[in-house]
MDTraj code that builds the backbone (N, CA, C; nanometers):
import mdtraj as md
import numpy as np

residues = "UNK UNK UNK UNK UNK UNK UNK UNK UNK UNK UNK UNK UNK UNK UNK UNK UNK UNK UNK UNK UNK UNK UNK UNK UNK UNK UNK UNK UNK UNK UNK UNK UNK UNK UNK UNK UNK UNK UNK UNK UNK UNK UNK UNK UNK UNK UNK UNK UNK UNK UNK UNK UNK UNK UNK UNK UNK UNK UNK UNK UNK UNK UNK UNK UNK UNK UNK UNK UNK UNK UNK UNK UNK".split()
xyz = np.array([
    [0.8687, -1.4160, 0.9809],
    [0.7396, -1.4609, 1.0287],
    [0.6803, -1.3507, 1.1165],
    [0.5438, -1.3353, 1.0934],
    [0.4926, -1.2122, 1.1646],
    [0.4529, -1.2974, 1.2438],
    [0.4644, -1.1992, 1.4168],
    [0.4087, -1.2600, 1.5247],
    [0.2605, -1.2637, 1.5132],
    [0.2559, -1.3559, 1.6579],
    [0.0800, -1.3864, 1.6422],
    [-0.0321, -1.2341, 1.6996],
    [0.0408, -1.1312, 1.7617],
    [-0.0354, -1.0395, 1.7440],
    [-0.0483, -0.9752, 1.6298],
    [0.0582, -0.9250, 1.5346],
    [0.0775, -0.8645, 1.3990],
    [-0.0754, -0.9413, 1.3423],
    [-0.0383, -1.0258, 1.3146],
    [-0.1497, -1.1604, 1.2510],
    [-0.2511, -1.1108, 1.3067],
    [-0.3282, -1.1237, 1.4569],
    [-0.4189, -1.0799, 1.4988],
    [-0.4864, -0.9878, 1.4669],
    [-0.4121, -0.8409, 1.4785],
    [-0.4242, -0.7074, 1.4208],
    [-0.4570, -0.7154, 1.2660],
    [-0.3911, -0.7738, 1.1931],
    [-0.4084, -0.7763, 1.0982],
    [-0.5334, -0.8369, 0.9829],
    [-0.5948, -0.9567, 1.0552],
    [-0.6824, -1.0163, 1.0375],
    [-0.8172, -0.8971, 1.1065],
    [-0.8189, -0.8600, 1.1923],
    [-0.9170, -0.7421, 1.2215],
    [-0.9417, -0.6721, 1.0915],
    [-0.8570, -0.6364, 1.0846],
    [-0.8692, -0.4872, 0.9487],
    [-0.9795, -0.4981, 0.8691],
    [-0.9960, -0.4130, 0.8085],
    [-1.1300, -0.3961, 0.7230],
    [-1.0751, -0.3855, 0.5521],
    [-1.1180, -0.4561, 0.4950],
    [-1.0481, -0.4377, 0.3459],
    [-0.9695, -0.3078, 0.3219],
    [-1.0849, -0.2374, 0.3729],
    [-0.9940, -0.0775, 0.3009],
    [-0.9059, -0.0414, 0.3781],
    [-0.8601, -0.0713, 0.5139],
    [-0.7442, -0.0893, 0.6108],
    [-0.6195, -0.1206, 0.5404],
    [-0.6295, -0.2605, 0.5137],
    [-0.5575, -0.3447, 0.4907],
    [-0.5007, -0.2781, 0.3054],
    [-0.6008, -0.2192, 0.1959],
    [-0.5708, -0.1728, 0.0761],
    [-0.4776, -0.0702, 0.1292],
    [-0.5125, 0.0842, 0.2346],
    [-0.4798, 0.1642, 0.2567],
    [-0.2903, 0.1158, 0.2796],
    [-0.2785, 0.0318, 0.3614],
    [-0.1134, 0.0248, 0.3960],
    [-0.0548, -0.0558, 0.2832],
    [-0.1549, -0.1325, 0.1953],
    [-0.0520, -0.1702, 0.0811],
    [-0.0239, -0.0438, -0.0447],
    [-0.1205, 0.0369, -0.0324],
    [-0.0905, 0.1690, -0.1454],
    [0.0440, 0.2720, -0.0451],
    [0.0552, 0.2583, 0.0808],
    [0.1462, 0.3192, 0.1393],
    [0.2533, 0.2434, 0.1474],
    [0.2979, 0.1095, 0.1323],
    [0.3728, 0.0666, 0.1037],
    [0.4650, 0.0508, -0.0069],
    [0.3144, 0.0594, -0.1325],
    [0.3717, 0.0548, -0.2450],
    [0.4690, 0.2113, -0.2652],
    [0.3595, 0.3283, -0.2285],
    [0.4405, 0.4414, -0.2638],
    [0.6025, 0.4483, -0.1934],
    [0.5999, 0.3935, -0.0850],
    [0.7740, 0.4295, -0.0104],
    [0.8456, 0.3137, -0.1071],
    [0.7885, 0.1921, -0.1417],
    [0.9235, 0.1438, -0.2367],
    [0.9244, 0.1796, -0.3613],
    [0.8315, 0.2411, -0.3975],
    [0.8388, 0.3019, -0.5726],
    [0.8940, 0.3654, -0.5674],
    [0.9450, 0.4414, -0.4436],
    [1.0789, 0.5985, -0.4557],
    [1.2213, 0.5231, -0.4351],
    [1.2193, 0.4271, -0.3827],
    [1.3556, 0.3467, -0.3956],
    [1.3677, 0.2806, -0.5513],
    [1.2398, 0.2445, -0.5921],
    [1.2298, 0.1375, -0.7077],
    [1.3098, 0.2444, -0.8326],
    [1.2818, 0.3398, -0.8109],
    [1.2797, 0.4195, -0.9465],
    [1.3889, 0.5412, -0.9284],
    [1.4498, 0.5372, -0.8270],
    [1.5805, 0.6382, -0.7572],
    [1.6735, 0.5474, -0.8638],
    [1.7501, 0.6281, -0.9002],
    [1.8565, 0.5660, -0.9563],
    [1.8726, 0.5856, -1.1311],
    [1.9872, 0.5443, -1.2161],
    [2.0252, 0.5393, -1.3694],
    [1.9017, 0.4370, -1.4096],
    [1.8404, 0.4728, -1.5773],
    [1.8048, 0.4019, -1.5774],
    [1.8291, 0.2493, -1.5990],
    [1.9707, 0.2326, -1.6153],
    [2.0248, 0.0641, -1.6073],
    [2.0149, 0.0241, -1.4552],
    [2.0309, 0.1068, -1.3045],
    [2.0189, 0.0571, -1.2246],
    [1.8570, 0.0613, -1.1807],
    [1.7487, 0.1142, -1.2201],
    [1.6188, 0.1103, -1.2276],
    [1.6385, -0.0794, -1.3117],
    [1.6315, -0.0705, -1.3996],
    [1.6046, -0.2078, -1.4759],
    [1.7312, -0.3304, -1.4230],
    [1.8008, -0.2838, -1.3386],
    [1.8363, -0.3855, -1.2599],
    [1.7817, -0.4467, -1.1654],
    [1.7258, -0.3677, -1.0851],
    [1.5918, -0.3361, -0.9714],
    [1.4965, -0.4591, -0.9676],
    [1.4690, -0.4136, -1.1564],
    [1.3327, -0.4722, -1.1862],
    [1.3510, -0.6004, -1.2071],
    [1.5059, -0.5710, -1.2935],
    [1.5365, -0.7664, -1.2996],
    [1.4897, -0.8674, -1.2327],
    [1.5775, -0.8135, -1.0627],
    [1.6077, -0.8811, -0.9761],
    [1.4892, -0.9168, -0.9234],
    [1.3556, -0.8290, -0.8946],
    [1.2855, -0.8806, -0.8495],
    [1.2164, -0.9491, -0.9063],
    [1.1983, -0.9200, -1.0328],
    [1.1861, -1.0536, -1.1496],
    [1.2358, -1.2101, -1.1263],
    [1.3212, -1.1801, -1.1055],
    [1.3983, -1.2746, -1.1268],
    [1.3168, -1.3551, -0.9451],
    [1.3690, -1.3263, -0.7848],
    [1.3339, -1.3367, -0.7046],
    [1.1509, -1.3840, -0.7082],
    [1.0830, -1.3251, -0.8007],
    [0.9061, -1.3716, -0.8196],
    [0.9495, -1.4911, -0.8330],
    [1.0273, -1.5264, -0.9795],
    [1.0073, -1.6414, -1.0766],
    [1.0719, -1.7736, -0.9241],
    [1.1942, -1.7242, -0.8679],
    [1.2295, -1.8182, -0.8032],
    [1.1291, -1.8746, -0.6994],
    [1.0708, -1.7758, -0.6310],
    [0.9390, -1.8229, -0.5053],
    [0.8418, -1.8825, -0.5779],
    [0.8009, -1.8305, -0.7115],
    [0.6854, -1.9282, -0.7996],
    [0.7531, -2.0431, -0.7974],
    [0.8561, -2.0930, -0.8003],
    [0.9202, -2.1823, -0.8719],
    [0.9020, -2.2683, -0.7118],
    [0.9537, -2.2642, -0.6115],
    [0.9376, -2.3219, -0.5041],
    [0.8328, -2.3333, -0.4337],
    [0.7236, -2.2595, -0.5178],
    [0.5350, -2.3046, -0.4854],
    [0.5113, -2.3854, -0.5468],
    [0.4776, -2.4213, -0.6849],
    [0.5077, -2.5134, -0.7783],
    [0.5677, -2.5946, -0.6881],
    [0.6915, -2.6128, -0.7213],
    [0.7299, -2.7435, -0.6190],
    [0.6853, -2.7958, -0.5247],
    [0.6546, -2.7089, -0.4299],
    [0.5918, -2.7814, -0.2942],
    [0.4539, -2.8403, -0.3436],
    [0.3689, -2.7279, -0.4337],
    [0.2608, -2.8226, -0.4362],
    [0.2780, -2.9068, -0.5857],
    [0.3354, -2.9721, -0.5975],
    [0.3659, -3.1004, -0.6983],
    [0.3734, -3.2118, -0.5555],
    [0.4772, -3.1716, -0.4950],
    [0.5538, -3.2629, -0.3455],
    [0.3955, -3.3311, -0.3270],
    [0.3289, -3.1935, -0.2857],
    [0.2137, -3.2204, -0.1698],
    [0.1362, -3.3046, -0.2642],
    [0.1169, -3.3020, -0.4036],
    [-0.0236, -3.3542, -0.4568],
    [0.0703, -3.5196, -0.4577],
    [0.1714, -3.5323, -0.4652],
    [0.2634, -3.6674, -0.4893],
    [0.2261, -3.7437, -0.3435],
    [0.2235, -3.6557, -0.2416],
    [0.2481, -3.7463, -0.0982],
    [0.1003, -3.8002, -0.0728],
    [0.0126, -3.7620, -0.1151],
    [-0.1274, -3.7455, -0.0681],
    [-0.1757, -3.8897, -0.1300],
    [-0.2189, -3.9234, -0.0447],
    [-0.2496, -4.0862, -0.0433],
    [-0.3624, -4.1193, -0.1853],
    [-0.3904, -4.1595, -0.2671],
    [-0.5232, -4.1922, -0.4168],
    [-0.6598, -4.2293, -0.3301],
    [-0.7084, -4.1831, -0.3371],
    [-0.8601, -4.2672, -0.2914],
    [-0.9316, -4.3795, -0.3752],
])
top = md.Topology()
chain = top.add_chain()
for i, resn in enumerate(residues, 1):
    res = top.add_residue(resn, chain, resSeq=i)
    for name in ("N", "CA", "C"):
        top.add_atom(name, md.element.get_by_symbol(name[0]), res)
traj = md.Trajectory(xyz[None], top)
């Protein structure tokens, strides 16, 4: 959980702020992503494959939960 200044700071930013540190982010893990054999590259990719599908999978859920709890009008 990012603290409530991070958040603060962060909500300031200006689109192209906020683009700028995700293209700098992306570049420092694309040199980890792609270091390696290529079976341990496509292990990499699996996993985080795999890790998307599971967090989709527990969004989905919650909002099934949420549309179930929510009272019919």
């Amino acid at each position: 959980m990012l603290s409530p200044e991070t958040l603060a700071a962060y909500r300031a930013m200006t689109p192209e702020e906020r683009l700028k540190i995700t293209f700098e982010l992306m570049d420092q893990s694309s040199k980890w992503l792609l270091h390696g054999t290529p079976e341990q590259v496509d292990r990499k990719f699996k996993r985080l494959e795999m890790q998307n599908d599971e967090r989709n999978q527990r969004m989905l859920e919650a909002f099934a939960f949420s549309m179930r709890a929510k009272p019919s009008k």
